[in-house]
Every structure is written in C-alpha cells, then in structure tokens.
N, C-alpha and C positions, 0 to 999 in steps of 0.2 A: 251199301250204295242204294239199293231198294228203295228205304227206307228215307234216304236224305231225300229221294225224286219224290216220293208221295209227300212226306209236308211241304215242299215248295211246290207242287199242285195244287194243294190244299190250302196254302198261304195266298197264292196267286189267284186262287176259283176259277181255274182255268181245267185243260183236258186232263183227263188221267194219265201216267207214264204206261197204262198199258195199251199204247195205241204207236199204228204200227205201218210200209209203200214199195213204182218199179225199177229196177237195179238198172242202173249207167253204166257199171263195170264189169256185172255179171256176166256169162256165155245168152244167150237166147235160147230159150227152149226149145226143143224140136217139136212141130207140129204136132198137135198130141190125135190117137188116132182113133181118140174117140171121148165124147165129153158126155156124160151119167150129169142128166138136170134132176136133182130134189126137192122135196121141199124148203129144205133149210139150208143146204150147200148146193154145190157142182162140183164135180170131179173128172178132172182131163187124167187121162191113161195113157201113160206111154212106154216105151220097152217092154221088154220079155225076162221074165225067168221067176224070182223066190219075191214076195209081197211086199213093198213099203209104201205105207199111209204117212206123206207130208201135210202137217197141220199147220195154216196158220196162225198169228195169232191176233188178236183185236184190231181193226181197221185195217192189215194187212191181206194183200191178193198173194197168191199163188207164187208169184214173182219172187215170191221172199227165197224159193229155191233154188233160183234162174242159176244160182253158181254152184250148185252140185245135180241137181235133177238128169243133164244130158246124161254126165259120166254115169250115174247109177241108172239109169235106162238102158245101158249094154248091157247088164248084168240083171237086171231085177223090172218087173213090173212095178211103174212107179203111180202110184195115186194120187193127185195132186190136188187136194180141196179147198175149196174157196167157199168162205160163209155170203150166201144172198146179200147183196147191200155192198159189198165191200168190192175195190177195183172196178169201180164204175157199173156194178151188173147190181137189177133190180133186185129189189129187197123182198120179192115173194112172198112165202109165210112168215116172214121174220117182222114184221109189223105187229108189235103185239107183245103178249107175255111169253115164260116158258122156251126162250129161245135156244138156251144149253140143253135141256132134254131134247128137243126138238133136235139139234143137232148130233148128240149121242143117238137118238132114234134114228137118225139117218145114219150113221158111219155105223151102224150094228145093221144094218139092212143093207147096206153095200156090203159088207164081210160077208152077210152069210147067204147073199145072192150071188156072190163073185165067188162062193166057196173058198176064201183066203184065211180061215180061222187062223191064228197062228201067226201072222203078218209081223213084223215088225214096225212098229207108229212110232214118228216123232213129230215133236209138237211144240212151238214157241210159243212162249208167255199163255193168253189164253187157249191157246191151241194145246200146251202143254198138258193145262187143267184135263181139257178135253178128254185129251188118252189117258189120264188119271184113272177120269169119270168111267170110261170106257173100261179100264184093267180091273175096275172095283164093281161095274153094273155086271160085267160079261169077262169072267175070267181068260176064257176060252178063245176068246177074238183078238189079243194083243199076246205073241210070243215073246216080245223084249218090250221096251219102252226109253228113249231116248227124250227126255223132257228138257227144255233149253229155257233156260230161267222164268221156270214159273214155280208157285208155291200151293202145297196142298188148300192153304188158307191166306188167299192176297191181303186179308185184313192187316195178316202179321206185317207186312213192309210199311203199315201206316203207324200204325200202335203197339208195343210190346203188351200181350194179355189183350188185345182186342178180343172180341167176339163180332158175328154177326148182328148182333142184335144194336151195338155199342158203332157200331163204322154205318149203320143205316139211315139216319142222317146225315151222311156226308155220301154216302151212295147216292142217295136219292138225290143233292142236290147238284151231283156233277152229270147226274143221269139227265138231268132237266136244264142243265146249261147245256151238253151237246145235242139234244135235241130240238133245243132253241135254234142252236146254228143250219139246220137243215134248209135250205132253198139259198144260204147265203155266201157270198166268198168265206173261205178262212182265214181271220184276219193273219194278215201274216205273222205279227210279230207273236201270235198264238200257234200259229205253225212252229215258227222258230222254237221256240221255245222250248218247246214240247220234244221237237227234232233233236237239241240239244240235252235234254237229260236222257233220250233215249239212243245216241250214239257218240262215239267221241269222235270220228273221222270228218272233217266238214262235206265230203263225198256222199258217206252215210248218212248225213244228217239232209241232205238236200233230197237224197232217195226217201227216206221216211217220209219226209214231208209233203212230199209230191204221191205219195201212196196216202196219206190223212186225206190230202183236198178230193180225192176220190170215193172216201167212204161216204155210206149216206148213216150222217150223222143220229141220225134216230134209230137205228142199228146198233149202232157204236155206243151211244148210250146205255140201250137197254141191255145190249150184251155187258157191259161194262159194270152193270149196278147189277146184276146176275154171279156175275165173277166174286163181285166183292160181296154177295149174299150165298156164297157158297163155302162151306167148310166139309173137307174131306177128310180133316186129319181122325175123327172115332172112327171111320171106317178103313182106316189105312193098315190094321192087324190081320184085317183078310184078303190082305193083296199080295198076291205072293209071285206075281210078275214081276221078272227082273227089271229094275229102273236104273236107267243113268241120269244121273242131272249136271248137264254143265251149268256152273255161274260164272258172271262175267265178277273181274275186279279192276282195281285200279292202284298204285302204288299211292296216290295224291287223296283216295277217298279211305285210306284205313287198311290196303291189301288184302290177301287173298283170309287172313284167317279168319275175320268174323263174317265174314259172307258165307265160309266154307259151313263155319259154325253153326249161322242162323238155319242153313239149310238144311245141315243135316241135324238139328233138334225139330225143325218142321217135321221132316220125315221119318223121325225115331221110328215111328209104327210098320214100318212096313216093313217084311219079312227080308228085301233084298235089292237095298239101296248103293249105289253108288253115286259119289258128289265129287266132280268134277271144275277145280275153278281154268279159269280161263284169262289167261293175262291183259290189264290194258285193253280191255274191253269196254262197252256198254253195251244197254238189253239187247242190239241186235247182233250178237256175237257174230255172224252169216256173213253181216255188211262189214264190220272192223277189223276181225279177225279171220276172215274166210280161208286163210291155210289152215288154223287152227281147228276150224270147224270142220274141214273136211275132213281132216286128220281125226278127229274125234268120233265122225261118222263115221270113216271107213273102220274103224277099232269097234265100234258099239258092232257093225252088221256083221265082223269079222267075227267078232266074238257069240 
C-alpha cells in the first residue's frame, strides 16, 4: 500500500504520502501542565507516573494523540512533541538544513534532563523514523519502541532496491514544490488528495487535511527530503531495543501479507522486531482504526 501512495505522488508531483492533522472525533486533551519550547520541537507534559514519548509524524501536531493521550495520562507521564512549523506554531530553528538531527538532539536532551532514560517512544510515520534514530544514536534513552507505519528506509515504499542516492532527485523536487506552497492556500484538491491516500475514513481524511493547511510548508519539505535521504537499515544490527511496528493494510490493495512482508525484510537487522498488521486501515491507523490502535498500545506498554 506504501508503495502504490508514493508513485501516484510521484506521477501527480504533488505532496508526499508522508504528510500528516486536528482530530474531530477524538477525546481533547487535557490541559497540559507544562510545555518544554526547543529548538527544534515543543513538548506538552501531562499525567503522572512511568515515561511515554508521542511522536508525530510529518505535518502532523500533537493532536494526532487527542484519542489516547487523556487515558494514558492517569497512568503514565505523557510527552507529547510537536516539530516547530507544524500545527500552526513557528518554525524556529527548523528553517534551514539538519532538521532530524536537530530534532534527535532535542528529544535526547529532554530524556536526559527529565531523567526518563528508559521511556517508552512511539512514533508515526516520520516520527517513527525519529525513535528509530533515537534507539540506534542513544541505546539507553528508548526502553521499548512502538513505530506506527514507518520504514528504516522511506526510499523502499517508492522503488524496490532504491538507495539514497537513486530517490534524491525526486526528494529534492517534491522538497521544492512544498516549499513553493508556503505563504499560499492549499490548493484543495491537493489537500484532498493527499488526505485520501493517507486515510480511508472520509472523517479521517478531513482531519488530515486540515492538520496539512496548518503546516508551514517549508518545514514539511525539508523534513520530508531528509526522511527520504535517510537510511537506517546498516545500522539496524546494533539496535537491540525492543520494536513493535503496526502497518496498516487493506483487503482491496493486496491485504495484510505483503505489507507484513515488506516490513519485516526492512527490519531483518534488528535484533528484536515485531510487525504488527492492522486491518482496513490507512497510514494514520489513530484516525481509522483508533479501537485498534489503542488496543495495540495498551499491549506494547503492557508488555
């Protein structure tokens, strides 16, 4: 399913499928009771007890959690970070290059100022990568790792045997069509569009979309051609963090087995993978299937 979304981006020269908005159906979050400004993120804290770092992922706010965040707030301190640029808040240091280190450099400086080594991170799409980055820079700072359909290496969902090297003309020129769009409406039927390969519920798809017209697009860009010029899969033999990864499937695009497939020869390397598919889904499993997802989070944290 990955894969069919990136060439019809790619045919269309339109946004990437890895972009990402606030929830209409979800609970509201509870006032958080205290917000950590970075360079590269912001992070609202709320509840008491054992560590969880929620990652979003490309153009997506914080919001993306609105339907699990309250309940794990009775039980757990929850971290809720948002990349500069994204959900309407200024884009800070994020103007520029190096914006995934940058961001790895922040979320290891809130770990180990908050003294939470050990934490449990989940992470969609690029926020997924993120805690990857994180479980492979800083062993020590990620106690589990819950990754919601994202890939060691995004290239693979464009081209079978891509490389970095081979997808960076086409990085680069969808980096420079959203960055084009910055100061301008979205055109709709590029919202749409994009809303539509990224969820199946038309609910979900209006929530995406309305989380895009919020990003600032030259953010989302640069994050976005960073993603896809990032390969973790050589490094993936010295992670030895426990990983779950849901993917979403669909009966109508080829079902659960070759997604389960692709994902887990992405992740061959790492010491202690679980791949997790997820029924009649798309990428934002949270917004389509949110029983499902919670049910999948409460089993990862249980576990």
């Amino acid at each position: 399913m990955i894969r069919r979304i990136a060439f019809a981006l790619l045919a269309t020269a339109s946004i990437p499928t890895i972009l990402h908005a606030p929830d209409a159906h979800a609970a509201t979050a509870p006032a958080a009771a205290e917000l950590i400004q970075m360079d590269h993120i912001s992070v609202q804290v709320i509840g008491k007890g054992s560590p969880v770092i929620l990652i979003p992922g490309l153009s997506s706010p914080r919001a993306v959690w609105d339907g699990v965040a309250p309940e794990l707030a009775k039980t757990h301190t929850v971290y809720l970070v948002q990349v500069n640029g994204f959900g309407g808040d200024a884009p800070g240091a994020n103007l520029g290059e190096n914006l995934l280190p940058g961001m790895l450099a922040d979320l290891h400086k809130l770990i180990t100022d908050r003294k939470i080594a050990g934490a449990a991170v989940v992470g969609h799409s690029m926020g997924g990568l993120l805690a990857l980055m994180l479980a492979q820079a800083h062993p020590a700072d990620v106690g589990k790792a819950l990754i919601v359909d994202a890939l060691p290496f995004v290239g693979s969902a464009f081209f079978p045997g891509s490389t970095v090297e081979s997808v960076q003309p086409q990085a680069a020129a969808m980096r420079d069509q959203m960055a084009g769009l910055y100061g301008k409406p979205l055109p709709e039927a590029v919202g749409q569009a994009i809303a539509r390969q990224n969820a199946l519920k038309p609910e979900s798809q209006a929530i995406v979309a309305g989380w895009m017209a919020k990003a600032d697009m030259r953010v989302a860009g640069q994050a976005m051609y960073e993603d896809l010029q990032t390969d973790l899969r050589p490094k993936l033999e010295g992670v030895k963090t426990p990983i779950t990864v849901l993917v979403p499937w669909t009966a109508i695009r080829g079902g659960e087995a070759p997604v389960v497939s692709l994902y887990t020869r992405e992740y061959k390397g790492a010491a202690n993978v679980t791949v997790k598919g997820v029924a009649e889904s798309g990428h934002f499993i949270m917004l389509d299937q949110p029983q499902a997802f919670r049910a999948a989070l409460t089993a990862f944290l249980a576990g």
